[in-house]
C-alpha positions as CSV (number, residue, x, y, z in Angstrom):
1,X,-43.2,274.6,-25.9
2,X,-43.4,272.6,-22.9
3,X,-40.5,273.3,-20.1
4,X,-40.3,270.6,-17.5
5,X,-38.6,270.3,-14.4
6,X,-35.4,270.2,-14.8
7,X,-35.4,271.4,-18.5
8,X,-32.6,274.5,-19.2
9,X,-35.1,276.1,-21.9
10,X,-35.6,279.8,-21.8
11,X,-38.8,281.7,-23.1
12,X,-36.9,285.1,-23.9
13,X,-34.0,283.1,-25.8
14,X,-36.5,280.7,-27.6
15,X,-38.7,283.4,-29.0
16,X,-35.6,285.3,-30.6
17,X,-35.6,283.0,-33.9
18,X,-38.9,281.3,-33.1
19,X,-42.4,282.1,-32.9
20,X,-43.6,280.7,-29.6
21,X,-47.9,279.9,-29.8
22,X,-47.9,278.1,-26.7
23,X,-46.2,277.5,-22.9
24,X,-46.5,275.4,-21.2
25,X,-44.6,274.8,-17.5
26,X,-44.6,271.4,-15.6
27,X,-43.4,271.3,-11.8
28,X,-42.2,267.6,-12.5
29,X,-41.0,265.1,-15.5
30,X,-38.0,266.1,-17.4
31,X,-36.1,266.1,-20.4
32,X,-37.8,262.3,-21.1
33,X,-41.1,263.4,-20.3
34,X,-42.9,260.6,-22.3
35,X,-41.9,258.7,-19.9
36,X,-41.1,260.4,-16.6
37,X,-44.5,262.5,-16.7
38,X,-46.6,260.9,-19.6
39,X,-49.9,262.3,-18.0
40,X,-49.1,266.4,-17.9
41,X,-47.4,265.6,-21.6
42,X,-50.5,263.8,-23.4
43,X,-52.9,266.4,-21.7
44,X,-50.6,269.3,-22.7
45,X,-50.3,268.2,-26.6
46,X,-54.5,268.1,-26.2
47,X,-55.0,271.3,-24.7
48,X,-52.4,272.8,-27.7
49,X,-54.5,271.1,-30.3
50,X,-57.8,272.2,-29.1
51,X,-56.4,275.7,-30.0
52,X,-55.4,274.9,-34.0
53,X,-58.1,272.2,-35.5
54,X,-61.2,273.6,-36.8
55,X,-64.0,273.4,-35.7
């Protein structure tokens, strides 16, 4: 899950009906944050899938 400025998601409410791996929280972009903060995004969806591939 990554939350971004200006995003209305909520951990405790999310993780009701959902299994939440990973949080992420981003003091800028948005709700179109492939293009409003492309940068924290890409290196976000990296650092996630460092955690699952095998190595």
């Amino acid at each position: 899950m990554a939350n971004f400025l200006g995003d209305r998601a909520i951990r405790g409410l999310a993780e009701l009906s959902n299994t939440i791996t990973h949080w992420s929280r981003f003091p800028r972009g948005g709700h179109f944050a492939s293009l409003q903060a492309p940068d924290l995004l890409i290196s976000d969806i990296r650092r996630f899938f460092r955690t699952v591939r095998p190595r």
